[in-house]
KEMARMAR-477294 format. One record per atom (N, C-alpha, C): residue number from 0; atom name; z, y, x. Coordinates in steps of 0.001 Angstrom, whole numbers, always signed. Example, Ala and Ser with C-alpha at 12.3 -4.5 7.8 and 13.67 -1.06 7.14 Angstrom:
2
    n  atom       c3       c2       c1
    0     N    +7800    -5690   +13190
    0    CA    +7800    -4500   +12300
    0     C    +7800    -3300   +13200
    1     N    +7080    -2250   +12850
    1    CA    +7140    -1060   +13670
    1     C    +7870      +30   +12900
//
This chain:
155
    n  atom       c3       c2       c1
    0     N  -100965   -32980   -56677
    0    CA  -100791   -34422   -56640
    0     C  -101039   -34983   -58040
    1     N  -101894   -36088   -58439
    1    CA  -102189   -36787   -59600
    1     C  -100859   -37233   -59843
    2     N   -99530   -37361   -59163
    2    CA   -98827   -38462   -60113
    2     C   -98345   -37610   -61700
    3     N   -98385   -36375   -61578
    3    CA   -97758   -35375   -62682
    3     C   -98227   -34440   -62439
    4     N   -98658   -33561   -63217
    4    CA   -98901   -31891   -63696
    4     C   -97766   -31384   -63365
    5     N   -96361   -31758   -63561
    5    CA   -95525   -30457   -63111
    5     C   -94757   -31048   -61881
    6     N   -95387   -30770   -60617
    6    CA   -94799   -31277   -59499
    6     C   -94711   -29784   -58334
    7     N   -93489   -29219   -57950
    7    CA   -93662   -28278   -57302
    7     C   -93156   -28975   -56125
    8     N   -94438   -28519   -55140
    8    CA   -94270   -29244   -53512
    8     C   -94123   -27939   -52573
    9     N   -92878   -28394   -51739
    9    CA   -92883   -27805   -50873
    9     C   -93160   -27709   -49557
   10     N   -93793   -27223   -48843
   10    CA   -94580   -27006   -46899
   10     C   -93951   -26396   -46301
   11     N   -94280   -26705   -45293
   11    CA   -93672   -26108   -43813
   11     C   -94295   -24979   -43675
   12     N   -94366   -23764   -42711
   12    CA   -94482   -22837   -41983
   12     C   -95982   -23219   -41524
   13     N   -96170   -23622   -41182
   13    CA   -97301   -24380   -39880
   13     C   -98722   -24522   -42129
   14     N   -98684   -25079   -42672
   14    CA   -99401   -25303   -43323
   14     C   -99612   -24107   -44382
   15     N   -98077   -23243   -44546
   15    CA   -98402   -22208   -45429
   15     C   -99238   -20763   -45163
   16     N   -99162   -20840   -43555
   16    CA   -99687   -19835   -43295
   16     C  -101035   -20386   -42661
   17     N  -101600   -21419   -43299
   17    CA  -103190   -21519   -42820
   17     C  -103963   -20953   -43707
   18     N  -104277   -20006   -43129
   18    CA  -105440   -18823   -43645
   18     C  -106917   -19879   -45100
   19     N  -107073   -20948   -44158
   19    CA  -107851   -21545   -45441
   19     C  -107180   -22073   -46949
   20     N  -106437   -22578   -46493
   20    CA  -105553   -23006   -48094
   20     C  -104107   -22075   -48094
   21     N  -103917   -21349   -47786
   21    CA  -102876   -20299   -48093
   21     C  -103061   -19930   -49740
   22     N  -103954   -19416   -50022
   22    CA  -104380   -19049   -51389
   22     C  -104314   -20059   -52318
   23     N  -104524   -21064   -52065
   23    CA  -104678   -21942   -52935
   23     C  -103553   -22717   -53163
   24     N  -102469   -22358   -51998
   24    CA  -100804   -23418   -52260
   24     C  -100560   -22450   -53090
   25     N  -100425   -21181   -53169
   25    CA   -99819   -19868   -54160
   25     C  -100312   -20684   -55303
   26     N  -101366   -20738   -55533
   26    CA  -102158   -21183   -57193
   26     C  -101209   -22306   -57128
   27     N  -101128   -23246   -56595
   27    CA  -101359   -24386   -57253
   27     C   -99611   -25510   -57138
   28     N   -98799   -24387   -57405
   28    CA   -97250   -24768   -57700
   28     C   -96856   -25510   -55941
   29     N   -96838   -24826   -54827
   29    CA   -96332   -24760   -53212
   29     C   -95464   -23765   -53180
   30     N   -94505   -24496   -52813
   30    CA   -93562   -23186   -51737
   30     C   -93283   -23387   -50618
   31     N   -92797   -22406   -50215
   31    CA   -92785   -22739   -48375
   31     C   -91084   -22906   -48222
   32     N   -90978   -23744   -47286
   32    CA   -89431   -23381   -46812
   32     C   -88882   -22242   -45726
   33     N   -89901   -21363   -45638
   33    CA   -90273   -20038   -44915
   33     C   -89302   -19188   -46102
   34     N   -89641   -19648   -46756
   34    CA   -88532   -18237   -47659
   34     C   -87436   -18306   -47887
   35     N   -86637   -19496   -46976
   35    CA   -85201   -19466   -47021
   35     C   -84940   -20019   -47634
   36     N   -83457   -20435   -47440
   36    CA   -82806   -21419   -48216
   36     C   -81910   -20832   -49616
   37     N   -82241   -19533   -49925
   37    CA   -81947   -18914   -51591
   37     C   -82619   -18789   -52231
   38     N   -83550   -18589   -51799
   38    CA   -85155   -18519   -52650
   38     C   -85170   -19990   -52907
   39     N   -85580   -20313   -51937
   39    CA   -86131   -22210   -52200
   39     C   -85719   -23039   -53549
   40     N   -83819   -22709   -52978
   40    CA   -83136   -23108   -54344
   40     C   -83168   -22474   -55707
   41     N   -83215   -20769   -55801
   41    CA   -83965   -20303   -56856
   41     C   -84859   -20960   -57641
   42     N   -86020   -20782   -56528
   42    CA   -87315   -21456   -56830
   42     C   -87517   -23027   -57754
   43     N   -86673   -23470   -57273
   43    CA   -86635   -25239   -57215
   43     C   -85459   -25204   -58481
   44     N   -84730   -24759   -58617
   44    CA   -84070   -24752   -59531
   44     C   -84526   -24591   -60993
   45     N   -85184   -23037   -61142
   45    CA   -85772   -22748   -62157
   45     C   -87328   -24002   -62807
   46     N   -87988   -24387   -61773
   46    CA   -88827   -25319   -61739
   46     C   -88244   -26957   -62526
   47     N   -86772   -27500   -62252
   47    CA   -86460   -28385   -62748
   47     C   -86146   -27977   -64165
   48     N   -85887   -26711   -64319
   48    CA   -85163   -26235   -66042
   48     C   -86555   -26522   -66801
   49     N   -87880   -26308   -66221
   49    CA   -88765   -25974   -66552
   49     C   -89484   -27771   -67054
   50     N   -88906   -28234   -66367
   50    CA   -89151   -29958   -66593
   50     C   -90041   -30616   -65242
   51     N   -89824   -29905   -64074
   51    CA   -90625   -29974   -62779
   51     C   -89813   -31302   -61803
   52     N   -90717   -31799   -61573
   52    CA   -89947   -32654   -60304
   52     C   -90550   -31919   -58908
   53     N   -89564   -32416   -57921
   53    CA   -89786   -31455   -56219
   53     C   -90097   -32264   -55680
   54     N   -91268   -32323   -55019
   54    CA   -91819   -32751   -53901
   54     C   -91667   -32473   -52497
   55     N   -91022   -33061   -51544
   55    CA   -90691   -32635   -50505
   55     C   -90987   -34009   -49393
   56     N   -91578   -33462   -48089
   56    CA   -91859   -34749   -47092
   56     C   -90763   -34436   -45610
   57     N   -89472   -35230   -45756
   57    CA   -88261   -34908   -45078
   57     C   -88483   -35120   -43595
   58     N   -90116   -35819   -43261
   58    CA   -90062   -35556   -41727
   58     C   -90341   -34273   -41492
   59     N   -91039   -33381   -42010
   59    CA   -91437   -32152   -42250
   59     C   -92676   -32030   -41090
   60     N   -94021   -32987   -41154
   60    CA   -94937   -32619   -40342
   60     C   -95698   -34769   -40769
   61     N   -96892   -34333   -40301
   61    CA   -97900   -35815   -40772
   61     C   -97542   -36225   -39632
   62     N   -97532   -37639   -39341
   62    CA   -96887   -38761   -38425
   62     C   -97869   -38809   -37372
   63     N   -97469   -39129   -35878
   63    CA   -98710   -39149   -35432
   63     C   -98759   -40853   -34979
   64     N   -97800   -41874   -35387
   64    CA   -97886   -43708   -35153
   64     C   -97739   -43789   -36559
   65     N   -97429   -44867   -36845
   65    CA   -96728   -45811   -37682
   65     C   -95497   -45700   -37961
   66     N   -94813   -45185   -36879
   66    CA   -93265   -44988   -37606
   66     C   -93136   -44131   -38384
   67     N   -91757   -44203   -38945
   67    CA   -91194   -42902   -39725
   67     C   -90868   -42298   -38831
   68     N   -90820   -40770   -38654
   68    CA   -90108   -39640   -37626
   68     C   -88690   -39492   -38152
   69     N   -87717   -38631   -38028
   69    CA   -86860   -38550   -38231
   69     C   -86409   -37258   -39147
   70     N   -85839   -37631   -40306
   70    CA   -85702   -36246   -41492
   70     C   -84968   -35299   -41040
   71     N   -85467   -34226   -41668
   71    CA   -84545   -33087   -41431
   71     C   -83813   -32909   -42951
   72     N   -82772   -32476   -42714
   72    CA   -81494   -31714   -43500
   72     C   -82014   -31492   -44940
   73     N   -82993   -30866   -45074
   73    CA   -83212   -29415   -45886
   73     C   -83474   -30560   -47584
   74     N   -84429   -31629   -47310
   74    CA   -84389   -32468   -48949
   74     C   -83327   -32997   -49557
   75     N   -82683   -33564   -48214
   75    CA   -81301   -33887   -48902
   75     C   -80227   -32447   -49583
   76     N   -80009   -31487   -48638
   76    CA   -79346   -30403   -49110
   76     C   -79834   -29979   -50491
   77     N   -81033   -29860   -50556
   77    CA   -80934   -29143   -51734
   77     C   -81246   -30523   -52971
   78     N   -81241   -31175   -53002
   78    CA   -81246   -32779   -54031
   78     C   -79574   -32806   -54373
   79     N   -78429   -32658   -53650
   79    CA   -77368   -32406   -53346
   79     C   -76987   -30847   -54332
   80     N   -77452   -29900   -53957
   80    CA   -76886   -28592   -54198
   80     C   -77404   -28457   -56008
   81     N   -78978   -29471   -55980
   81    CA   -79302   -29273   -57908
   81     C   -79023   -30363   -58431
   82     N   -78101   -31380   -57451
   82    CA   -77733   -32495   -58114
   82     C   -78446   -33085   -58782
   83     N   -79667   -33345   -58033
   83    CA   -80569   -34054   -58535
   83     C   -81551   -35551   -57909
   84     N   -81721   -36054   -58429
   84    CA   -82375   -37775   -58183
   84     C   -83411   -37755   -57393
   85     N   -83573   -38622   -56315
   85    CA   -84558   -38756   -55171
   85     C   -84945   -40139   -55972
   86     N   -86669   -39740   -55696
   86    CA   -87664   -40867   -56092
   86     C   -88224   -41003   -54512
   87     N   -88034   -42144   -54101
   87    CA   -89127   -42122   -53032
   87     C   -90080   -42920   -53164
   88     N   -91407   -42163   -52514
   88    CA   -92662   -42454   -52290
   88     C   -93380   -42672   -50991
   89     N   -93505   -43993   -51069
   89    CA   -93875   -44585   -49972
   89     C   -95536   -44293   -49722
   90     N   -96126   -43454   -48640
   90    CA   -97274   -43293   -48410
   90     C   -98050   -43642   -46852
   91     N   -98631   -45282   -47362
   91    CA   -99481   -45616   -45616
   91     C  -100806   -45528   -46000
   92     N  -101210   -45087   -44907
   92    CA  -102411   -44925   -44725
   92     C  -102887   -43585   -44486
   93     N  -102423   -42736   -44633
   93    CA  -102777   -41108   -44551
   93     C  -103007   -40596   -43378
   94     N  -102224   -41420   -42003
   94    CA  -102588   -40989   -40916
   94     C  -104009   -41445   -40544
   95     N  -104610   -42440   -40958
   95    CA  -105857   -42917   -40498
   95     C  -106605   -41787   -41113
   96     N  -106705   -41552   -42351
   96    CA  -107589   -40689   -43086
   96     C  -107739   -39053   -42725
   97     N  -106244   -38819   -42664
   97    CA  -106031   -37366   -42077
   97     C  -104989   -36810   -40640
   98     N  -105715   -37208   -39611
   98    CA  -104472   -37788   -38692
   98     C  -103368   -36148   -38355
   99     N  -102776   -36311   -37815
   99    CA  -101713   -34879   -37640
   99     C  -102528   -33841   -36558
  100     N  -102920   -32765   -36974
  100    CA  -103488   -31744   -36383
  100     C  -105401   -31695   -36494
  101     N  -105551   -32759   -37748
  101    CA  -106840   -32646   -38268
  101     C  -107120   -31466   -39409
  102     N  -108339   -31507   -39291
  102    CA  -108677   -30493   -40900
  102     C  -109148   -31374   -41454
  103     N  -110006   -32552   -40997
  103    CA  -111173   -32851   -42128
  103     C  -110391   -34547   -42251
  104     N  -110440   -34809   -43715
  104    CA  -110254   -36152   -43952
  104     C  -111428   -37151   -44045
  105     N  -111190   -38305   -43876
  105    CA  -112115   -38782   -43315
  105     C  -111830   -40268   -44461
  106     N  -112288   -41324   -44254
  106    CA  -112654   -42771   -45294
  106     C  -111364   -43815   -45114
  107     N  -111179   -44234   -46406
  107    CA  -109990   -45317   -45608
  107     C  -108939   -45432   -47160
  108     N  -107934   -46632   -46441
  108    CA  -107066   -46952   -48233
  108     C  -106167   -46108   -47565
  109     N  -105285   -45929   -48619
  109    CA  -103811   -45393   -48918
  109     C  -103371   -46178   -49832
  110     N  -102161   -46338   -49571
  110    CA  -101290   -47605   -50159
  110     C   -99889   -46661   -50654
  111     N   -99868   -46308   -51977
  111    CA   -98838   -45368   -52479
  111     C   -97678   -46720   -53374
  112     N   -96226   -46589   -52679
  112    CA   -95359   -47586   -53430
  112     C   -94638   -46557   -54376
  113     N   -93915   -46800   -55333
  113    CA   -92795   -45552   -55793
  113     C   -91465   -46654   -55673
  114     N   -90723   -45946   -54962
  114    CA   -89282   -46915   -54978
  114     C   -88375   -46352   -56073
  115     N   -87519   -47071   -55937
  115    CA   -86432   -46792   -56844
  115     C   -85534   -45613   -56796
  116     N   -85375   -45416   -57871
  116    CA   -84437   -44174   -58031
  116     C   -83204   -43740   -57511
  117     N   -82824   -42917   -57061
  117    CA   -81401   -42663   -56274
  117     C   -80743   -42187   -57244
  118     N   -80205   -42340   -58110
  118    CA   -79712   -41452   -58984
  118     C   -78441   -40362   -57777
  119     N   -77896   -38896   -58560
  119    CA   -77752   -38287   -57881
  119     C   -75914   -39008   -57816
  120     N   -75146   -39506   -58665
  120    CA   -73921   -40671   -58309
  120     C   -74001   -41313   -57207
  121     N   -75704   -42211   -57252
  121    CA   -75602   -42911   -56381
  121     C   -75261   -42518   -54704
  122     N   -76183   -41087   -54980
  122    CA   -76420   -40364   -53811
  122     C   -74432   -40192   -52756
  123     N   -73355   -39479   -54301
  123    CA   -72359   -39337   -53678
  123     C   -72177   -40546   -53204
  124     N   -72437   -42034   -53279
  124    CA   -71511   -43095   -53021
  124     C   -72321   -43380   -51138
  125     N   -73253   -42751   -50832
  125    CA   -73959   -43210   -49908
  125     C   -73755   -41997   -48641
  126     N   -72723   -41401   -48798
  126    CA   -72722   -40073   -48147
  126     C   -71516   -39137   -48599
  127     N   -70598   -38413   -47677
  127    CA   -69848   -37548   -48198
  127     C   -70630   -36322   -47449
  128     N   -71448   -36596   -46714
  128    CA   -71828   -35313   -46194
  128     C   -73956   -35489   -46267
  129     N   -74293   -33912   -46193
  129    CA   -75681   -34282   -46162
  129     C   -76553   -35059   -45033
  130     N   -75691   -35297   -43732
  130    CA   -76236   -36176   -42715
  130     C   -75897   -37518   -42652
  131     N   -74529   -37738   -43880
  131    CA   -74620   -39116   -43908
  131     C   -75688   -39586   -45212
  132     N   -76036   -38851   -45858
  132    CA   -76244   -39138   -47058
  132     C   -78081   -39210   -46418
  133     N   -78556   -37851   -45744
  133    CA   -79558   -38500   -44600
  133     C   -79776   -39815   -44284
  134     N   -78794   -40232   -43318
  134    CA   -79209   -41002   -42314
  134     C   -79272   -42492   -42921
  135     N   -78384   -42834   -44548
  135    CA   -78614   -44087   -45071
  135     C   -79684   -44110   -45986
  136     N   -80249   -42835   -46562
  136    CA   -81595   -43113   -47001
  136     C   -83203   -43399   -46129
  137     N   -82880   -42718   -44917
  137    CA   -83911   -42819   -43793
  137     C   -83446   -44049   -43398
  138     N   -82497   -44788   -43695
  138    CA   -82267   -46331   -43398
  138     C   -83275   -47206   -44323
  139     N   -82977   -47045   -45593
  139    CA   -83533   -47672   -46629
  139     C   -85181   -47296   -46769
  140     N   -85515   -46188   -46307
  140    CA   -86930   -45505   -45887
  140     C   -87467   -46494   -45215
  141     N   -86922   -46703   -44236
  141    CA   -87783   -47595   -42632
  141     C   -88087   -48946   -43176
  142     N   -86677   -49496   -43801
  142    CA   -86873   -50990   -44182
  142     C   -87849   -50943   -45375
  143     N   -88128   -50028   -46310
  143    CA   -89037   -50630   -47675
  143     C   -90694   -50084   -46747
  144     N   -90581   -48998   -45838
  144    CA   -91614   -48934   -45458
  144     C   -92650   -50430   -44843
  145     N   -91518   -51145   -44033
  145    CA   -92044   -51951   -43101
  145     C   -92588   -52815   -44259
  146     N   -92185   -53109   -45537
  146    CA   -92459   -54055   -46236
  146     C   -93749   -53551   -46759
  147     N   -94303   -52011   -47207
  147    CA   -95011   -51502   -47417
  147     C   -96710   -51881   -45975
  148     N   -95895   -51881   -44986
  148    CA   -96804   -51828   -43488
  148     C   -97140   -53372   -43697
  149     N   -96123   -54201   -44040
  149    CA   -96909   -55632   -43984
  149     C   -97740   -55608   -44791
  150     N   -97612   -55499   -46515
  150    CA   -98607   -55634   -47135
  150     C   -99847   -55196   -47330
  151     N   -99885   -53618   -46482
  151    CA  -100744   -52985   -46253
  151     C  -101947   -53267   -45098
  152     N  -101460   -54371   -43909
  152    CA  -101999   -54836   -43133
  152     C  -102208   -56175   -43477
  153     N  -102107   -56721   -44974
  153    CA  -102714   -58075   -45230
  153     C  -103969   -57777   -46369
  154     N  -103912   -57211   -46372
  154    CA  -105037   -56791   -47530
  154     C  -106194   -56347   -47062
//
C-alpha cells in the first residue's frame, strides 16, 4: 500500500493460499490470520516495536453491494490486546474495479478518506468488551461511509 513503507497487512485464508500471489504476500510484509491468534499477535506486535502500523479489513472478504458487511472480532481483539490506535480508512470504489471473486482489475475512481483516530483510551470509553467496542465502531464506519458514498456519487 502507498500510504507508508512500513505497513504490515493482514489476509484471510482464501487470498493467502492463492497459488499466484502467495509468494509475493511472504515478500512483501502479509500475514495470514491462518496462523492463529499467537503468532498473529507475535507477529503484529514485534512489527509495531519496529515502527509498523497494521493493516487489517474487519469484514474479512471484498464487498459484493455498497454496504458495509459486518466485522469480525479478530481487528478489534488484537488493537485491544497491543493497545493500540485504529485509523480508519474509508475505501469506495474498489468493488467496481475489482469486484469479489475477480482476478483482473479493471478502470474506474477510488475514493480513499482517512478518518480520525481512535486513540486506544478512546477505544476503552466505547466498549468494555471486544463486541461492544465492535459494534460502535462499525456504527461510526456506516455513517462516515455514507458521507463518503454521497460524495463519491457527486463527482
Amino acid at each position: 500500500m502507498a500510504l507508508s513503507p512500513k505497513i504490515l497487512i493482514v489476509t484471510g485464508r482464501k487470498v493467502w493460499h492463492n497459488p499466484l500471489v502467495h509468494r509475493i504476500l511472504c515478500f512483501a510484509d502479509f500475514v495470514s490470520m491462518e496462523q492463529g491468534p499467537e503468532a498473529l499477535l507475535k507477529a503484529c506486535r514485534a512489527r509495531i516495536a519496529e515502527g509498523y502500523s497494521i493493516a487489517i479489513f474487519p469484514e474479512g472478504k471484498r464487498a459484493e453491494t455498497d454496504d458495509i458487511s459486518r466485522f469480525h472480532n479478530g481487528a478489534f481483539l488484537l488493537s485491544q490486546q497491543l493497545e493500540a490506535d485504529i485509523v480508519p480508512l474509508y475505501l469506495h470504489g474498489l468493488r467496481n474495479i475489482m469486484p469479489s471473486g475477480s482476478f483482473i482489475c479493471g478502470r474506474g475512481d477510488v475514493f480513499i478518506r482517512i478518518g480520525r483516530r481512535i486513540t486506544f483510551a478512546e477505544q476503552q470509553s466505547l466498549g468494555s468488551s471486544t463486541l461492544e467496542l465492535k459494534k460502535n465502531i462499525y456504527r461510526r464506519f456506516v455513517d462516515e461511509y455514507e458521507t463518503v458514498n454521497t460524495y463519491a456519487s457527486s463527482v
